[in-house]
N, C-alpha and C positions, 0 to 999 in steps of 0.2 A: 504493500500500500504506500501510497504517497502521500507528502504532507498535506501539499496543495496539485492541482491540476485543473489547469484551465483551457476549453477550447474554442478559440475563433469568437472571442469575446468584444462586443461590441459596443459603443455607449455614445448618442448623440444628444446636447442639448439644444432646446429650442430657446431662443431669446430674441421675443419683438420679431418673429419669423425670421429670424436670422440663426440658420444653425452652423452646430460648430461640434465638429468630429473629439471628442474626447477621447475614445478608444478605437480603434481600426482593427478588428479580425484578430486582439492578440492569443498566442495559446504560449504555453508553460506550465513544467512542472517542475514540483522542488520536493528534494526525499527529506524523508526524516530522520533528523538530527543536524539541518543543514543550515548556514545561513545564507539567506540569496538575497543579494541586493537585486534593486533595479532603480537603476541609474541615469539621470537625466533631467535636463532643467526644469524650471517652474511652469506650469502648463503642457507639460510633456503630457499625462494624461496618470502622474505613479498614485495620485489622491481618488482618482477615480476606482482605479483599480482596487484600491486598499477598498473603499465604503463597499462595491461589492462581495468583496470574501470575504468580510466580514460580515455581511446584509443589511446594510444600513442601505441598500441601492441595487436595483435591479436595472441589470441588465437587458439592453436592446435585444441580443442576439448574443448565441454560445450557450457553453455551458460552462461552469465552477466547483470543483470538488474540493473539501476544505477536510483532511481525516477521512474522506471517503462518505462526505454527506453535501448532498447536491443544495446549494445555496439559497434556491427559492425553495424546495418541496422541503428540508430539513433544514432551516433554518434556525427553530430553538437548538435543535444538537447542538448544532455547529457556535453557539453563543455562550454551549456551556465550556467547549474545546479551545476556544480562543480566547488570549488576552490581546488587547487593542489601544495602541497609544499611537492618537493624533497629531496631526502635526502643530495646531496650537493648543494653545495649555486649557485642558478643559475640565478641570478639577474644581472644585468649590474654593473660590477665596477668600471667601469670608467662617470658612472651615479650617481648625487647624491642621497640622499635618498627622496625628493621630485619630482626629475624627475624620479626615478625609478616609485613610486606611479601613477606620473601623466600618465606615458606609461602605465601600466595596464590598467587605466582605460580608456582611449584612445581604447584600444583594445577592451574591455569590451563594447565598447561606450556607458560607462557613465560618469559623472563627479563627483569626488571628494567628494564635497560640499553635493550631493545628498545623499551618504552612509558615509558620514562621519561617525556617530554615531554609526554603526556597528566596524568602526577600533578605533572610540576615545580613548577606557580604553588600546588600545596594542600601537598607535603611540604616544599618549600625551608623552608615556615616551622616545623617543627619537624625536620628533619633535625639541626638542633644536640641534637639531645634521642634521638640513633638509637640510643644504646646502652642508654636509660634503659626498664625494664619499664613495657609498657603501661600496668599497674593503677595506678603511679604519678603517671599524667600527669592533668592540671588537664581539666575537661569540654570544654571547646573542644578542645585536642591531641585526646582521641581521639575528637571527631569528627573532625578532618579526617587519621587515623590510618585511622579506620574510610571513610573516603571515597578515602582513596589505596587501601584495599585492594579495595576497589568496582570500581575502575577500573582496577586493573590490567592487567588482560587487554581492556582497549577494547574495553568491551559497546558494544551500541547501542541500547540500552534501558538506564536506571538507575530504580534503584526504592528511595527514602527515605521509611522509614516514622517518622514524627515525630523527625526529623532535631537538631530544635532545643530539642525539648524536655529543661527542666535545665540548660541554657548561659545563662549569660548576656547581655543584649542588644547587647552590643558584639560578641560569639561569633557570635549571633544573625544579626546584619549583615554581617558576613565571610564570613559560609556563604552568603547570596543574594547575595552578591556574584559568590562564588567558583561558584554555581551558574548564574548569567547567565556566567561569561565560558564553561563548558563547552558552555552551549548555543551557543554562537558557534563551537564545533567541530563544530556538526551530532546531538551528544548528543540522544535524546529523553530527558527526566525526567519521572516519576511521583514527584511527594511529595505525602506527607501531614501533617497539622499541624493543632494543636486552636486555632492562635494565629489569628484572624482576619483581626488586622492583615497578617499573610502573605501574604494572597490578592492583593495589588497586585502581589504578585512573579512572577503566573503571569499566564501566558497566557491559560489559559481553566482554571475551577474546578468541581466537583461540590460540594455542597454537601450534607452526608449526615446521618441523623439514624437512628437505631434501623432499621439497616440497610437504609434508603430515602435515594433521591438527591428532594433539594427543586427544587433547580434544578442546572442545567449551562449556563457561557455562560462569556463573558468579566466578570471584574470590575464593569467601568464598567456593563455592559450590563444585570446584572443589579440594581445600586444604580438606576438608569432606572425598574427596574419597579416600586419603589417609590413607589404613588402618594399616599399619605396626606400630610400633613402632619406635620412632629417637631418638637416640643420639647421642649428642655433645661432642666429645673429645677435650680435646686442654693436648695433647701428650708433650714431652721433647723432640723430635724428630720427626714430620711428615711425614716427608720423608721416614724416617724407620717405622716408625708405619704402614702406609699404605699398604707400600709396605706387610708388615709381616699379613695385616690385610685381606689382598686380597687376601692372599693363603689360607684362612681358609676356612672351608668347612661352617662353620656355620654362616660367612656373606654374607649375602643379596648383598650390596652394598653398596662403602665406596669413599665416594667426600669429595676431598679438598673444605672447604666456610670457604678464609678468612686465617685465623691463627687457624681456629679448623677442624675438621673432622665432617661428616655428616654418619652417620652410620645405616645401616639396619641388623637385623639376619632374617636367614631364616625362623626360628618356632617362629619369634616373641615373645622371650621371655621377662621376664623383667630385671630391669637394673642387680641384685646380679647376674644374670646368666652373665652378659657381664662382670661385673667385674672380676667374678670368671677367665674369658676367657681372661683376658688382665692379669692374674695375673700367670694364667700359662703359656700363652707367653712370658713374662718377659716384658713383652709392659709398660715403666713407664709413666705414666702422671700424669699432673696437677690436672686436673680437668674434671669432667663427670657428665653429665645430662640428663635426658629426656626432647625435646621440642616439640614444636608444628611446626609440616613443613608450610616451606613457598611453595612462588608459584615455584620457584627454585627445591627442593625438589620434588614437585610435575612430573615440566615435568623432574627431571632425571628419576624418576620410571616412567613416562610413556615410554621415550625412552627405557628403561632398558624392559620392557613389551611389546614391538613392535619387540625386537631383536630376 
């Protein structure tokens, strides 16, 4: 059995008859004990996706297996199997952080005491703070507020939709920390994240874009498919570099990452060919390298190859 499994899933909104593709046909599946990102900016379509498997949202068209319970026909199952943390904070603020707790599991109808041991290594760290109201707490606390209340009831499926997003990077790092050691409980996780760098932390990733998946694989696997050649500009000017870089017939494709340039040619050649090219455009720079793309890298070529 698999954790999740979705096929050719679909989801259109209508606004002022003006619609707008949410999901396009996606299917995936993710085993258990696994963590699967899916990855891709704001509006990509990973919010939609999440309110479906969890049933808060029915879908257009497909089907959804969450545990091996179809999403519309089993949907209480499927409410008792899952923990679900949103991507804004949507926990009582005028609640403190142990009555927050103790509601979930009131709902749950279980007690505390029972699953403790499942949230101990995420609340020990703000248990000193149990009496303090949620809306008060610093963005890291109520994540991991919002993630003890997730787990309370020891789903077996957890479902974080941009978990990280607005924390801090040190926040940032405690939370895949703290989500590797759940997966060593047997936990399947679903998160999503617009952060790219993220995707080392999973297992295997979707990679999503205007509610299509580009690819699906593991990390490493998918940087592999990568066949082009990259390099690294960091220009005297990047604004003008680019601009002058993108009218050439002989680049690929040229993304701003950062303070440098990200760069493809079309025939793939090597770096003395690009230099030669930046020397008779009068293009002055720093410094130039060949690297190894990341996962970044990755979905811009695959967008760039979808267009």
């Amino acid at each position: 059995m698999k954790a999740v499994t979705i096929n050719q899933i679909s989801k259109t909104y209508t606004v002022q008859k003006e619609k707008t593709i949410a999901l396009d046909g996606v299917s995936f599946d993710a085993d258990l004990g696994e963590i699967f990102g899916i990855i891709g900016p704001d509006g990509a379509g990973k919010s939609s996706l999440f309110r479906i498997l969890t049933t808060l949202l029915l879908p257009d068209s497909g089907t959804a297996n969450v545990m091996g319970y179809d999403v519309i026909k089993d949907y209480k199952n499927i409410r008792k199997k899952v923990g679900y943390m949103p991507g804004k904070f949507s926990l009582y603020q005028d609640l403190s952080v142990e009555e927050n707790l103790e509601f979930f599991a009131t709902i749950f109808n279980v007690k505390i005491k029972d699953n403790y041991q499942m949230i101990a290594p995420i609340y020990k760290q703000i248990e000193p703070f149990k009496d303090r109201k949620a809306g008060a707490l610093s963005g890291g606390m109520k994540q991991k507020l919002a993630l003890s209340c997730a787990l309370i009831h020891k789903p077996d499926v957890l479902f974080l939709d941009e978990p990280t997003t607005g924390v801090d990077p040190v926040s940032r790092k405690e939370f895949w920390d703290m989500l590797s050691e759940l997966k060593q409980h047997g936990l399947s996780i679903i998160v999503s994240t617009p952060y790219m760098d993220e995707a080392n932390r999973c297992d295997r990733i979707a990679l999503i874009q205007e509610g299509k998946f580009l690819s699906i694989n593991q990390p490493n696997k998918i940087i592999k498919e990568f066949k082009r050649n990259l390099y690294s500009l960091e220009s005297l000017n990047n604004r003008i570099a680019l601009k002058a870089l993108k009218e050439k017939n002989e680049i690929h494709s040229c993304h701003p990452f950062g303070e440098k340039l990200h760069i493809t040619l079309k025939e793939n050649q090597e770096i003395q060919f690009f230099e030669n090219l930046l020397i008779q455009n009068k293009i002055e720079y720093q410094h130039l390298e060949k690297i190894e793309p990341g996962i970044e890298d990755c979905f811009m070529e695959l967008m760039l190859s979808k267009q």
